[in-house]
Every structure is written in C-alpha cells, then in structure tokens.
C-alpha positions as CSV (number, residue, x, y, z in Angstrom):
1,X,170.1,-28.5,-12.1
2,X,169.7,-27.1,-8.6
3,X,166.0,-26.2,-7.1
4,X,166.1,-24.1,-4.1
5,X,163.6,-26.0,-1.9
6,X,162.5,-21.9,-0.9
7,X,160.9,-22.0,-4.3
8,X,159.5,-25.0,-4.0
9,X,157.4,-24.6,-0.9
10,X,156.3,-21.2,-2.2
11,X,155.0,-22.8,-5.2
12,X,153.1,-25.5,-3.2
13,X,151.7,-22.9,-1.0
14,X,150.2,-21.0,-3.9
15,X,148.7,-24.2,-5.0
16,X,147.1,-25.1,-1.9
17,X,145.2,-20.9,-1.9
18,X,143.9,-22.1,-5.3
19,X,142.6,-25.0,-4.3
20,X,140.9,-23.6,-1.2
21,X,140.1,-20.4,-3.4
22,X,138.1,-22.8,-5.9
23,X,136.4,-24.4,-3.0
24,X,135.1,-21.6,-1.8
25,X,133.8,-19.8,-4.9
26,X,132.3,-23.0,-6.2
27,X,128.2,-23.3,-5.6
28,X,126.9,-25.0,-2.5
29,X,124.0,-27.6,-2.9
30,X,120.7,-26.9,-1.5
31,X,119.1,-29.6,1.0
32,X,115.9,-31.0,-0.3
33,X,113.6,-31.4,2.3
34,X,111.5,-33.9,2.5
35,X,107.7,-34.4,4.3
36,X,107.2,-37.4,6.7
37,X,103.3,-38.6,6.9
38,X,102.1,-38.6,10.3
39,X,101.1,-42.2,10.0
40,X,104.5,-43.0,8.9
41,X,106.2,-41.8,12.3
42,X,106.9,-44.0,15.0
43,X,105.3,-41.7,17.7
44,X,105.3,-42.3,21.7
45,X,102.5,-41.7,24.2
46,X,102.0,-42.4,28.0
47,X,99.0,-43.9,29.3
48,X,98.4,-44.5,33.3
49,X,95.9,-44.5,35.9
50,X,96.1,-41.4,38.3
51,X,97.5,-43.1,42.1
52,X,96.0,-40.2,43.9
53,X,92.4,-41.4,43.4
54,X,90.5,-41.2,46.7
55,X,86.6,-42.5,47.6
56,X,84.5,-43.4,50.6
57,X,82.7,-47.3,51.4
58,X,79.9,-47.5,49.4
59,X,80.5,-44.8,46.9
60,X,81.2,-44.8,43.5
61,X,84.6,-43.6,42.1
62,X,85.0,-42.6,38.5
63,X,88.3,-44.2,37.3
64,X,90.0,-42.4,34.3
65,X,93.0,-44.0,31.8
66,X,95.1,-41.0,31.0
67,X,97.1,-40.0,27.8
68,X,99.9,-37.3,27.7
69,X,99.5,-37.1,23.9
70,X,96.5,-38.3,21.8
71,X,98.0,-37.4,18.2
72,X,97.1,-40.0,15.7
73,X,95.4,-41.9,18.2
74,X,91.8,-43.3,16.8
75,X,91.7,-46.8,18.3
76,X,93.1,-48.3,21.9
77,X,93.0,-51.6,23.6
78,X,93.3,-51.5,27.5
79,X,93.5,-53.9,29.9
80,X,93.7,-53.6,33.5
81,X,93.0,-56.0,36.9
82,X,91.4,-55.0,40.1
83,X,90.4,-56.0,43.7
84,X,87.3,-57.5,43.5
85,X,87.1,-57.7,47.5
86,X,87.1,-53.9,47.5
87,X,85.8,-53.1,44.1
88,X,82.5,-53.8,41.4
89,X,82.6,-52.6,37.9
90,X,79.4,-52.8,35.5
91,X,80.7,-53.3,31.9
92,X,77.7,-51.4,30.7
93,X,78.5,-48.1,32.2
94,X,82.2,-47.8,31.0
95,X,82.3,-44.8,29.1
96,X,84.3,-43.1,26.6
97,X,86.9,-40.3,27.8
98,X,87.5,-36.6,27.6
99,X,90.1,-36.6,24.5
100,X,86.9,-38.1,22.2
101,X,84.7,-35.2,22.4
102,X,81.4,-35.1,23.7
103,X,80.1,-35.2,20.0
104,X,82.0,-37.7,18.5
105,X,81.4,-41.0,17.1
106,X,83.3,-43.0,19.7
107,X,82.5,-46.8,20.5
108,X,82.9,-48.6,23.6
109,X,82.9,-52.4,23.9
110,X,83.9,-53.8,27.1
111,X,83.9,-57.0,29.1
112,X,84.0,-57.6,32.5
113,X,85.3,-60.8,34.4
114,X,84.1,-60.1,37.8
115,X,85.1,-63.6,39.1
116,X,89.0,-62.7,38.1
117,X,88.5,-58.9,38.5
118,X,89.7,-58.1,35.1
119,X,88.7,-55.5,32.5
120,X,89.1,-55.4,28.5
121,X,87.8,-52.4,26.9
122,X,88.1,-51.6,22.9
123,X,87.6,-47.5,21.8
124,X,87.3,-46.4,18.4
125,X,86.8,-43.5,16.7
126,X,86.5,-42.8,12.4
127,X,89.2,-40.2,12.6
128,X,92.5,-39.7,14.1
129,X,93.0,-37.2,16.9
130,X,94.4,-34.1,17.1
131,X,97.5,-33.2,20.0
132,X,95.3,-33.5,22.8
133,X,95.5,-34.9,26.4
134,X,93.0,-36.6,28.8
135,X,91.4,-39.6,29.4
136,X,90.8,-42.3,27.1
137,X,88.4,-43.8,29.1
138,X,86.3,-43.6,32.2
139,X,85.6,-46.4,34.5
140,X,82.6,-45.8,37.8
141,X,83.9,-48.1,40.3
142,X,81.3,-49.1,42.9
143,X,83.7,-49.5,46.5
144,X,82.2,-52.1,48.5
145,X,80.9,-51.1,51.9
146,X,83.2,-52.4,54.0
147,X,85.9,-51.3,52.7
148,X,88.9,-50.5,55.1
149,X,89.3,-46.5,56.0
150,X,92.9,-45.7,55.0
151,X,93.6,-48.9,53.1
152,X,94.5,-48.5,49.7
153,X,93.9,-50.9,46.5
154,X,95.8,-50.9,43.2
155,X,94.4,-51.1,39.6
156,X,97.1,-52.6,37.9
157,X,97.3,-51.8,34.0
158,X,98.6,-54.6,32.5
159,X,98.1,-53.6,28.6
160,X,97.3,-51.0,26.6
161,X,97.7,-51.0,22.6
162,X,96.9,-47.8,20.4
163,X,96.3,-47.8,17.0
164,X,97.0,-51.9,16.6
165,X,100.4,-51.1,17.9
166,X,101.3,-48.5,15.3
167,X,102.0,-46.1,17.9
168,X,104.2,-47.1,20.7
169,X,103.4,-46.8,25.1
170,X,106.4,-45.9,26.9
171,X,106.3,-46.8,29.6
172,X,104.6,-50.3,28.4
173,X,102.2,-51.4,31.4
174,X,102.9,-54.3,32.3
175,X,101.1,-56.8,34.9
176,X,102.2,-56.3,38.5
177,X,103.5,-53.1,40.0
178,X,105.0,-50.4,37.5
179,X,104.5,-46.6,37.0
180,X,101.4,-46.8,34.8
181,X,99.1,-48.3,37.6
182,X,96.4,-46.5,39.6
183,X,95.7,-46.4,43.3
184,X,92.4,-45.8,45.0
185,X,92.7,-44.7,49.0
186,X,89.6,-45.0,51.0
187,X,88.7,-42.2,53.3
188,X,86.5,-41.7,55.7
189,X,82.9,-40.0,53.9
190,X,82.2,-36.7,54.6
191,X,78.8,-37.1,56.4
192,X,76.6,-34.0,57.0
193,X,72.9,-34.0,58.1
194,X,71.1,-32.3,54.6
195,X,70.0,-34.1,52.0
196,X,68.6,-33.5,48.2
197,X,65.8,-35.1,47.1
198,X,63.5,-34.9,43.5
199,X,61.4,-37.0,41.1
200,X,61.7,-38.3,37.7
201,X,58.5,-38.1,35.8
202,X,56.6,-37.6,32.7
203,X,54.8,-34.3,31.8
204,X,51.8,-36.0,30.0
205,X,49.7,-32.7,30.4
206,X,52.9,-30.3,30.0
207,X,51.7,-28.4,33.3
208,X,55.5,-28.9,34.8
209,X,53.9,-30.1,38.3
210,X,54.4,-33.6,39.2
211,X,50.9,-35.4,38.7
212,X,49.2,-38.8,39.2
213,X,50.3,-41.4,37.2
214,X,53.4,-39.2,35.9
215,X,56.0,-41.1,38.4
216,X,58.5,-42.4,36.3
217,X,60.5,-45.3,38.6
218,X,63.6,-47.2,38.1
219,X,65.6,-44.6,36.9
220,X,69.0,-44.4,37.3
221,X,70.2,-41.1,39.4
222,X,73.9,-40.4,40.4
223,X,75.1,-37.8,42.7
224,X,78.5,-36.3,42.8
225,X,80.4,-33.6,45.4
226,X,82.3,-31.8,42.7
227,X,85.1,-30.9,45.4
228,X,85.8,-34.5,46.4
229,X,84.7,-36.5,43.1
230,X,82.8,-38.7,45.0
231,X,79.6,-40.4,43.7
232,X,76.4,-41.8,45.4
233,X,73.9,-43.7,43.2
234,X,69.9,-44.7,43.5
235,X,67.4,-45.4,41.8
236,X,63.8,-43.5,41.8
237,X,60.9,-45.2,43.7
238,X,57.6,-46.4,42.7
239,X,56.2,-42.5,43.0
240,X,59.2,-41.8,40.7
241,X,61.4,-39.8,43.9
242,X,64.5,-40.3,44.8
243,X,66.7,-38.6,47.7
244,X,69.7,-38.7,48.8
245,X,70.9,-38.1,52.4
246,X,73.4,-37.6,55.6
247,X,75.0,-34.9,52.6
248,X,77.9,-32.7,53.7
249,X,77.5,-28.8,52.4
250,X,79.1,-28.7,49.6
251,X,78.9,-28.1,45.8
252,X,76.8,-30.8,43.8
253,X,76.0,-32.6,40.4
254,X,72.8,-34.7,40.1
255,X,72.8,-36.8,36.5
256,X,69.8,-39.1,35.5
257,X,70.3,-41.7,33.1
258,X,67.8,-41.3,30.6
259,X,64.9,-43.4,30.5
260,X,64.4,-44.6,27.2
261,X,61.1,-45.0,26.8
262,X,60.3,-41.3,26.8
263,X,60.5,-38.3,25.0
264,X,63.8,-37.0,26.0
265,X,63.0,-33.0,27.6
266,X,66.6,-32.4,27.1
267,X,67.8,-31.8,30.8
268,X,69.1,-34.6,32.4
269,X,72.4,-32.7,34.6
270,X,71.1,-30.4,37.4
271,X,73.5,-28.6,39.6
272,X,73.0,-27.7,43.4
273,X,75.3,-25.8,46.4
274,X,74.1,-27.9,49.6
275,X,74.0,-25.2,52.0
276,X,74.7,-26.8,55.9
277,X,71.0,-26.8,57.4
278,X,69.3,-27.2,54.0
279,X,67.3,-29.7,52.1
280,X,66.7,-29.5,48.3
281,X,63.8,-30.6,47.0
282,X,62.4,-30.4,43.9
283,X,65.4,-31.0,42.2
284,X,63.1,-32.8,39.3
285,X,63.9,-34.4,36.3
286,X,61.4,-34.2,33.7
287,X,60.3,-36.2,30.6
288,X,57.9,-35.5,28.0
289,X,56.0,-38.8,27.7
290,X,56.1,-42.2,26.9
291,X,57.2,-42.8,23.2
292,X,54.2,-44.2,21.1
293,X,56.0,-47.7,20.5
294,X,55.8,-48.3,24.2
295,X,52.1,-47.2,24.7
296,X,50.5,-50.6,25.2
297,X,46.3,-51.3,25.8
298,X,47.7,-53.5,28.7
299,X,47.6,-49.7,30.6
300,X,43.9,-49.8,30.1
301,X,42.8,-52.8,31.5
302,X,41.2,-53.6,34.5
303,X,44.2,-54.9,36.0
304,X,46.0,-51.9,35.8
305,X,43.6,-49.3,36.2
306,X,43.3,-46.5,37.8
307,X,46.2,-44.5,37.0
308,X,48.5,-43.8,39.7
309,X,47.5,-47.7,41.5
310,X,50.2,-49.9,42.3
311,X,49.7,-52.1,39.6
312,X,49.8,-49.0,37.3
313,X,53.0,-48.5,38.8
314,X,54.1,-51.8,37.9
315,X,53.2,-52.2,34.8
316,X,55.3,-48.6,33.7
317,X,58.7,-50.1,35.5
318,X,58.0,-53.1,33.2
319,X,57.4,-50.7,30.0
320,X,61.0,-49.3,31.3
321,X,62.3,-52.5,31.7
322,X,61.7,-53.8,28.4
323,X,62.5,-50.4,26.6
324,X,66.2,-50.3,28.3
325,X,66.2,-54.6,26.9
326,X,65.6,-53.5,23.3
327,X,66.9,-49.6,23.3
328,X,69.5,-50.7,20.9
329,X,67.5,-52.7,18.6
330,X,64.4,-50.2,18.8
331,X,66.3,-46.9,18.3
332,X,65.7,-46.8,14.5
333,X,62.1,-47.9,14.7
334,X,61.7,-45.1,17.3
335,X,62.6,-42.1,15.6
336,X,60.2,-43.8,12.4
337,X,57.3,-44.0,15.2
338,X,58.3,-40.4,16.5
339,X,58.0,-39.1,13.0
340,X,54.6,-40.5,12.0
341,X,53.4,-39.2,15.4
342,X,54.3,-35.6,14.0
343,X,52.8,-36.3,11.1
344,X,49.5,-37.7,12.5
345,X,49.3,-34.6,14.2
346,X,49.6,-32.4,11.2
347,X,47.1,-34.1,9.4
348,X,44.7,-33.3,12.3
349,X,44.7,-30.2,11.8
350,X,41.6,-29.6,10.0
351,X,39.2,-31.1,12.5
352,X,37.7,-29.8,15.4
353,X,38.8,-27.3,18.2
354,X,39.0,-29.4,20.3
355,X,40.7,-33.0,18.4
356,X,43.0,-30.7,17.6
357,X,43.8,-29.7,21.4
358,X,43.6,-33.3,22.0
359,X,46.0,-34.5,19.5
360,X,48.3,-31.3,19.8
361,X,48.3,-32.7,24.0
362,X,48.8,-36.4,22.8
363,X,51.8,-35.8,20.5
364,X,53.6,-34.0,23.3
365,X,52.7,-36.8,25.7
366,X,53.8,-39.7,23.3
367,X,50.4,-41.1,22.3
368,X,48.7,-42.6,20.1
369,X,48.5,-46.2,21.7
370,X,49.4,-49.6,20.4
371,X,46.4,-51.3,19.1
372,X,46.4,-54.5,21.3
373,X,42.6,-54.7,21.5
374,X,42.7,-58.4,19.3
375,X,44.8,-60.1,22.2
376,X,44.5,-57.9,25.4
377,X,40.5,-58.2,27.3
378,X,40.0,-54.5,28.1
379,X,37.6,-52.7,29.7
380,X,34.6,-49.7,28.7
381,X,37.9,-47.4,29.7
382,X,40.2,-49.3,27.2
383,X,37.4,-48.8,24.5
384,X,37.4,-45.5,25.0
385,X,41.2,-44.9,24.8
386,X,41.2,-46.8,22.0
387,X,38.5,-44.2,20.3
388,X,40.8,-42.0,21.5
389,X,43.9,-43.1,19.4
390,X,41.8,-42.9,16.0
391,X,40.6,-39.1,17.3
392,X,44.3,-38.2,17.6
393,X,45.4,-40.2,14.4
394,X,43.2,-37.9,12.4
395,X,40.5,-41.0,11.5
396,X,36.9,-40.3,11.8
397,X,35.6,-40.9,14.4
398,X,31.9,-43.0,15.0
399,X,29.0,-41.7,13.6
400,X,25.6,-41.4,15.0
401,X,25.0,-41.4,19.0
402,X,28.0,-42.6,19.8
403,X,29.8,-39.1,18.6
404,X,28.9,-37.7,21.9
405,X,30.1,-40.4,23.9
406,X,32.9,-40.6,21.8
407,X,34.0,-37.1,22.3
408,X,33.5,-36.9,26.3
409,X,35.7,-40.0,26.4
410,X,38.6,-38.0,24.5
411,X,38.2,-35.3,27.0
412,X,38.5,-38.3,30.1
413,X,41.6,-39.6,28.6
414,X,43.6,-36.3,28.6
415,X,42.3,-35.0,31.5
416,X,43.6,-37.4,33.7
417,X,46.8,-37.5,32.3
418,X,46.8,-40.8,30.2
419,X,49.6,-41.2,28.3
C-alpha cells in the first residue's frame, strides 16, 4: 500500500493543535502562598560609628552606635576600643539610644577597661523593635585637655552581635580599620566671653527663691551648644551654684542629673539662647526636699548646726553621697517611705490649724525625720525636731506645760527651712 507522506504530515500537524489545544483549555494551579515568621528570616542591618564626630580639649562628646534598620532587634552586644591618651569614658553614664524610646524598658550593663581603652556594653529590651533607625547606644566621651587641635582619633568597632547572632551585621566590624569605625576630630573651642550660671536646691518652704540651707551640692550639671554638640560638665558648689563660662552666643541645653535623695520637681532640662554680651543667671534647678529615708537627727546636732554652716553643708553632700551609693538598692524602700509620708499627712488632718500647716509644709519638704535619738547625742534643737516629727506624723503631742513649748518649736523648725 502506498501513503502519500502529504497525508502524513497533515495528520501529524492536526495532532500536534490538539495537543496544544488540550493544554491550553486544561485548568492552571493556583500558587499557595505561604507566610514566613519574622523571627524565622535571616535579616541584615548595619551598625557604625558616625566619622564626622567633632569636639574641643576638655569637652565632652556624646558618641552614638548607629543602626540603618532596628526590625526585630531587642538585644545587642557591642564592642569597641579607643585612645585612652585622648579619651575617658565612665561606664556608669553609658546610656541607651534613640531607637529604644524614651519610655521603654531598656537595660544597659557596661564595663569599661580604661587601662586597655576598651568598651563592652549589653542592651536589652522585652520586646522586639519595630523598622526604625538610630542609635543603639550613646557613649559621653570626656576628651582630655591637651588634646591636639586638628588631630583626629579613631573608635574602632571591633564587634557587634544583635539578637545572639540571629540577625546578621553587614558589614561585620571587625578590629582595626574598616567602614563601621568612628572618628572624633578635635577643633579648636568656640570661646566667647558670656557665661550661664544657676543653683541646684531644695524648696523646703515651697517659696521658689533660693534660701538658707536649701543649697543642694554635688550635683551633676552638663551643658551643651545644640549647634556644635559640644558638652561642658560641673558640678554645683557647696552653696549649691554652678556656672559655666568663656560661652560663645549660641543656642544651649543645661541637664542636671538628678539628685537622688530628693523629691524629684520634675524639671531637670532647661533651655537658653546665649545672647553675645549676656550672662544668664538664675537658670535654677529645683527640688522639692529631701526624701524622708535620708532625713537623719545627725542634721540636728551641735556639730552640724546652724543650717546653712559649713558643716551643714557637709553633712548634705554626705546624705547625697550615700543616697547615689544605695539608689539602686533603696528605690523600692523609697517609694514605700514616700507613701507613708502621704499617708501620715492625711491622717493629720483632724488636728489643729496649724499641725496641719506644718505637716502639709513637711510632706512637701520630705520630712518626717529618722529617729536616731538612741545612738546620735543631740541637742535642745534636736529635741525639738524630734517633737516635731510626732506633730507631723499625726501622734499626740506632750501634755501639760510642755504643749506650748512644744508647739513654738514646730513653728522654729519650718520656719527656718528644716527639712
């Protein structure tokens, strides 16, 4: 039999259109999509140190570790070395960065070797972060005083670890020069003739004037030109002032560290425009009283007294001294003591005109006082502060002739401003 090979390529070709015909009529599979956790991904930030940081001898320069992207990030690890010829670091006043928020639950533990001028510094947060760039955290730099004008010095960031390595640092610092590391150039200061000046003090008589015995020394002040970033630091005096001077006009910040022996009045950031030919004063910082667990008879004795002495003086920078030694194992004994102080005050209420003034004036100040009178030898005055502290804890008071005498001593006390 004889095929025409015509035919047979016709019929093959008819075949092939069904085929393709089939193909396209049959149904098409949908793509299942499926949802990756975000702690599952593998993601990628970038950490440095700005190298465009600038600050004069003997100023303080605030040194920030930067993040492009803080998603997912709760924890971090950073290491970094530095000069210690040209710069100090304090590991207490390393500080938690911009991408935490100002009301979140961030720890900071850090230790400084200041013989080998290196840093290790652990941050921590309950909760992961959201996208969000910034610093992760802040380190004040004190650079020393004879530092070279126009030299520069490097922080080199030799480590950094986020989330226990579950999210990944590219570039990875490594130690010795690379991209991630910072650079501090010294300039010249910008020296003017004005000055600010101002006192730290507590309003035991709420009259907002700056009285004796109100001084409140030691305290920690820092000053900082918001055009330049650069920071000055002291400390308040004995008469609780504190100034600082050869300013250049300029915009400024002013931040005290709170003292923590005292009722906090809520203000510690004050802002100022330095005008050339001006002099600020009264640029005050005020507190609300010595708590009541730091209220000791020791303030009553005759080596102390009178308010507003020397040794008065002395004996509040040791009150301070000892509050900022325990602040961390006193805070929840403090607001307990705060809270019975509110309390005492309430249950005052019933009693005379003028306990009531006096205890209404004591609770604001941070009394009553530590009862010290087994151990302490204290004066008449002493006594009477101590008759003082029942009045204002809402306990009778003496009967007989003594209620008179009793009385006029509450009125001394607050009068002259004892805490």
């Amino acid at each position: 039999m004889c095929v025409d090979a015509s035919e047979v390529s016709l019929s093959e070709t008819s075949k092939q259109q069904e085929r393709l015909w089939q193909a396209l009529m049959k149904p098409s599979r949908s793509r299942r999509l499926s949802v990756e956790s975000l702690e599952g991904r593998r993601l990628l930030a970038a950490v440095n140190i700005p190298d465009d940081l600038t600050s004069a001898p003997d100023a303080i320069v605030s040194v920030p570790v930067n993040i492009d992207s803080a998603t997912g990030v709760r924890a971090a690890e950073i290491r970094l070395s530095y000069d210690t010829s040209v710069l100090d670091l304090d590991a207490d006043d390393i500080d938690f960065g911009s991408i935490w928020g100002a009301g979140s639950d961030t720890q900071v533990t850090a230790n400084v070797d200041d013989a080998a001028g290196t840093v290790v510094i652990f941050v921590s947060a309950s909760s992961a972060l959201t996208d969000v760039s910034g610093s992760l955290v802040e380190l004040p730099f004190s650079v020393a005083s004879n530092a070279v004008v126009d030299s520069t010095t490097v922080l080199d960031l030799t480590q950094v670890t986020l989330n226990e390595g579950q999210i990944s640092v590219d570039p990875a610092p490594v130690s010795g020069s690379d991209s991630t590391d910072g650079l501090i150039t010294i300039t010249a200061a910008a020296t003017g003739d004005d000055s600010i000046s101002g006192f730290v003090y507590a309003d035991a008589n709420n009259d907002n004037v700056v009285g004796t015995g109100e001084a409140i020394p030691g305290v920690t002040v820092t000053l900082t030109n918001t055009s330049t970033g650069a920071e000055f630091q002291t400390t308040t005096d004995a008469d609780g002032s504190y100034e600082f001077t050869d300013l250049a006009p300029g915009e400024y910040e002013i931040v005290q560290s709170q003292p923590v022996a005292y009722l906090d009045s809520g203000v510690n950031e004050l802002t100022v425009t330095l005008v050339e030919g001006t002099a600020p004063e009264d640029q005050n910082f005020r507190e609300l009283g010595l708590l009541p667990q730091y209220i000791f008879n020791r303030l009553h004795t005759n080596t102390v007294m009178p308010v507003g002495s020397d040794n008065w003086n002395d004996a509040i920078s040791e009150i301070n001294t000892f509050a900022e030694s325990t602040n961390s194992s006193s805070a929840t004994s403090s607001a307990a003591a705060s809270s019975s102080v509110v309390a005492a005050s309430t249950s005052s209420a019933s009693g005379t005109e003028a306990t009531t003034t006096a205890t209404s004036d004591s609770t604001a100040s941070g009394e009553p006082l530590m009862d010290e009178s087994t151990t302490s030898p204290v004066t008449s005055t002493a006594s009477s502060v101590a008759t003082a502290q029942t009045a204002a804890m809402g306990t009778p008071v003496g009967s007989g002739d003594d209620d008179s005498d009793d009385t006029a001593a509450v009125d001394e006390v607050f009068a002259n401003n004892l805490f």
